[in-house]
Each structure stands twice: as C-alpha cells, then as structure tokens.
C-alpha positions as CSV (number, residue, x, y, z in Angstrom):
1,X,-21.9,-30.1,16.2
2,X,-22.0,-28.0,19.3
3,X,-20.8,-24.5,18.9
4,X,-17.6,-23.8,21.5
5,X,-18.4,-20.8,23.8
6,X,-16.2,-18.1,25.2
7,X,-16.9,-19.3,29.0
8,X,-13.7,-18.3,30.6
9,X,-13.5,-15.0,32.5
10,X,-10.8,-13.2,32.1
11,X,-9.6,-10.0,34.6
12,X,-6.3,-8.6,35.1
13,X,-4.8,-7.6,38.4
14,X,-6.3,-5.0,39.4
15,X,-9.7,-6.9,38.4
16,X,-10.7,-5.5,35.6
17,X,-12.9,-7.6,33.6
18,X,-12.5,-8.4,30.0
19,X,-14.6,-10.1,27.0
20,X,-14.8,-13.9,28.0
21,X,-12.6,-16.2,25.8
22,X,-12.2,-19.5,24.6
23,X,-11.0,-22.5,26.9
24,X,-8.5,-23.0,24.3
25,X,-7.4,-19.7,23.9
26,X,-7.0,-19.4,27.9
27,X,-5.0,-22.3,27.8
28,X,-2.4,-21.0,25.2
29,X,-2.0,-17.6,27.3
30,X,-1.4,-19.9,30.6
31,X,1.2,-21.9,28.4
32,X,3.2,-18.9,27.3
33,X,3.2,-17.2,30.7
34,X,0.5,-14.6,29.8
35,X,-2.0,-15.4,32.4
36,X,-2.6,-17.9,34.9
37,X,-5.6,-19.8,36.0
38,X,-7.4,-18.4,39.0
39,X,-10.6,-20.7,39.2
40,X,-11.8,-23.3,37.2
41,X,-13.3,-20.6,34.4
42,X,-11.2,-18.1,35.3
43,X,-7.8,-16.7,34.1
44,X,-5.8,-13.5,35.6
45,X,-3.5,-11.6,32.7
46,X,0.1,-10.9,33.5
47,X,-0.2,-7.9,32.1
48,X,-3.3,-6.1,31.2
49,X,-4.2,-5.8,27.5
50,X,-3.2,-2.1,25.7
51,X,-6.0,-0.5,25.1
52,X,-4.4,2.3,22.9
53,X,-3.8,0.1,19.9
54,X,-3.3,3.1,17.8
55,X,0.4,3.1,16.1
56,X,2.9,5.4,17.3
57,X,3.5,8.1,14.9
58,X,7.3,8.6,13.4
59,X,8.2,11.8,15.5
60,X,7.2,9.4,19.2
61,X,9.0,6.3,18.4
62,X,12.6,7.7,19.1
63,X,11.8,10.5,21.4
64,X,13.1,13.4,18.4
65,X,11.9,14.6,15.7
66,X,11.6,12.8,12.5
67,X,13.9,13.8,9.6
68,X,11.4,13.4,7.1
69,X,9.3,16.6,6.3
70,X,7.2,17.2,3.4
71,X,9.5,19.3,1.5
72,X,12.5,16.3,1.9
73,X,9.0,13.8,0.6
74,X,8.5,16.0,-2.3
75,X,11.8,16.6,-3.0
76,X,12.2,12.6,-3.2
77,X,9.4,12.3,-5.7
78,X,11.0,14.6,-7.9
79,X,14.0,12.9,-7.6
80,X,11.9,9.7,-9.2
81,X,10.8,11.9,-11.7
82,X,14.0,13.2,-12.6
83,X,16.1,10.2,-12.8
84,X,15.0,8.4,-16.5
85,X,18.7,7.7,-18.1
86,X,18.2,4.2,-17.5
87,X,14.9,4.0,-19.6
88,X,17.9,6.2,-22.3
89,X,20.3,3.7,-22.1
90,X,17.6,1.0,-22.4
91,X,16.4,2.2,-25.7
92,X,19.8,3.0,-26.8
93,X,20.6,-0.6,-26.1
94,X,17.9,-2.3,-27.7
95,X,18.6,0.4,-31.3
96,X,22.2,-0.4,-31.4
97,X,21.0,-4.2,-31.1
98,X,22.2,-6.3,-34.3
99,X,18.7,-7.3,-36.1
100,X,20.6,-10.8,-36.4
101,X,19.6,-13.4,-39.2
102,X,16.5,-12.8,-41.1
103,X,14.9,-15.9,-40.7
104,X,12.4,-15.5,-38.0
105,X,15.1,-17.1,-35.3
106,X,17.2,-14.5,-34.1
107,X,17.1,-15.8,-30.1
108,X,19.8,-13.5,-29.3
109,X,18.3,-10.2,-30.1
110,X,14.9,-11.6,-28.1
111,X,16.9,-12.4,-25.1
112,X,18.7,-9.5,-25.2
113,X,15.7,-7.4,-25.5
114,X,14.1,-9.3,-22.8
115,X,16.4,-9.0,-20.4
116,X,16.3,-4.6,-21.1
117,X,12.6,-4.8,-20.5
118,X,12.9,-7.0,-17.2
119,X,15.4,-4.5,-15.8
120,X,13.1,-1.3,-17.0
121,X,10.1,-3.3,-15.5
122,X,12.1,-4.1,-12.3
123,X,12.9,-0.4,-12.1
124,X,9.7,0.6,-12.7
125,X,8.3,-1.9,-10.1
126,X,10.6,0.1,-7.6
127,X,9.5,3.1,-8.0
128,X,6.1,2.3,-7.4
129,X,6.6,1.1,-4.3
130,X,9.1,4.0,-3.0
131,X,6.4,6.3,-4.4
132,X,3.4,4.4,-1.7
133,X,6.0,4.6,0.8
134,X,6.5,8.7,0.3
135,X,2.9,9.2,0.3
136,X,2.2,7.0,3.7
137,X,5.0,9.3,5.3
138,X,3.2,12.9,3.5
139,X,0.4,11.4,5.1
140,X,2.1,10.7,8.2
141,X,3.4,14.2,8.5
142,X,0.5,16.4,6.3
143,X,-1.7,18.0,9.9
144,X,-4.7,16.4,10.5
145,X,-8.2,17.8,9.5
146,X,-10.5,18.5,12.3
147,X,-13.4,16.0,13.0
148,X,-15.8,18.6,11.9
149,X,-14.1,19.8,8.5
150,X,-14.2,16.4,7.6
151,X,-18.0,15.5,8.4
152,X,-18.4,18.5,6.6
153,X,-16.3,17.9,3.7
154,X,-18.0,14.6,3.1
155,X,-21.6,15.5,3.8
156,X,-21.7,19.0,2.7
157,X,-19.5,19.4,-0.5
158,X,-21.6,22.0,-2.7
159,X,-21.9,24.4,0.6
160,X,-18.2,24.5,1.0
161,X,-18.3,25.4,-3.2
162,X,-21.3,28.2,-2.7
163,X,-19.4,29.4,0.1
164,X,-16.1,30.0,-1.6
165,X,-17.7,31.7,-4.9
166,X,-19.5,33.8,-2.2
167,X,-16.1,34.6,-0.5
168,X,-14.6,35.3,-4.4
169,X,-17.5,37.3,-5.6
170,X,-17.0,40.2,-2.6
C-alpha cells in the first residue's frame, strides 16, 4: 500500500506558507468554505490559522475581572468540608431501619440501605468533581512562577534547602 503524502501547499492571503496537507484534508476546507483552490496543489485559507492557541484566561474572556479569587476558592472548599449532615442523616437512617425478619431475606432493609449509600456515593462523587474544578480555577488565579524559579526548583532542589537553613541559621 502506498503511503498518502501531504502534497498540497497551503498559504493564506497574505502568502504565508504553511505545513503541506493532505489532498483530502484540502478538499474538506474547500467544502466548508475555509479555503479555496488556487492551483492544482495549491489551496489559499480564508482566514489564516491562530497561532496563539493558548486558552484565554478567566479575567480576558469578558473584558472584567473575574469574581473568583483565591479566598472565595478556599472559602468554597471549606464549605465542602463543612457540610456532612447528609452523611448524619444517612446513618441516622440506616440505625432507625427495622432489622426486618430474621431469616436471611429481609429485601427491604437491603434496598433501603442501598439506596442511602447510592445517594452518599452520588454526593460524594460531587464533591470530587467541584473540588478538581476549585483547584483548576486556584490554579488559574495562584501568580505564575518565573521560568527560572522553576528550572531551578526542578533541577536544583537541595540548593534551594541549603540556602534556606543558611538564611535561618544567621
């Protein structure tokens, strides 16, 4: 089987050139409008491709600043913490729960005591997942170490130690 090569040029208005691409792929951007076929191997964007794919952080997407600080994230998180009367009223639940018959079959009480641990496990599930979404915004919002202190931090860890008992000792 014959490998398919990237053989069609692509440029953008002002004539910039890009990576080649795929006959196929240059065909689907002339189908949805995104470029149009200049010569035989040759395809001209619409619109040049962004070259800053970074995401744009929280305080640039609405042109204010964001609400979120990291006292309102770690308020939040103790808020988490804090709220537990539903694991209370789950096990208060499942005590005041009638043992039922003594034969082995009581499908009731299981039930019962499966549907309190699906909602404490749902709850739970929650949580977690407000918990990932407070720490990407703390990390959104936490200031960003300088290239340097971060080569440094990786590479050099026991001189940043010997330097602060250094700093201590005087």
């Amino acid at each position: 089987m014959i490998p398919i090569e990237k053989n069609i040029i692509v440029v953008d208005e002002q004539g910039n050139e890009y990576e080649a691409t795929y006959p196929k792929r240059a065909k689907g951007l002339v189908k949805s409008g995104r470029a149009r076929f200049v010569d035989k191997n040759k395809i001209c964007l619409a619109c040049p491709p962004n070259i800053d794919l970074e995401d744009k952080k929280m305080t640039e997407t609405n042109g204010r600043e964001s609400v979120y600080t990291i006292e309102y994230i770690l308020l939040q998180i103790a808020k988490i913490q804090d709220r537990t009367e539903y694991l209370d009223n789950a096990l208060e639940r499942l005590s005041m729960m009638d043992d039922g018959d003594c034969s082995g079959y009581n499908i009731q009480g299981q039930a019962k005591a499966k549907a309190i641990s699906d909602i404490v496990e749902s709850r739970e599930t929650t949580n977690r997942q407000l918990l990932a979404l407070y720490e990407k915004i703390y990390d959104d919002l936490k200031p960003a170490k300088h290239p340097m202190q971060i080569a440094d931090d990786e590479y050099f860890p026991e001189l940043h130690d010997s330097i602060a008992s250094d700093l201590i000792k005087r």
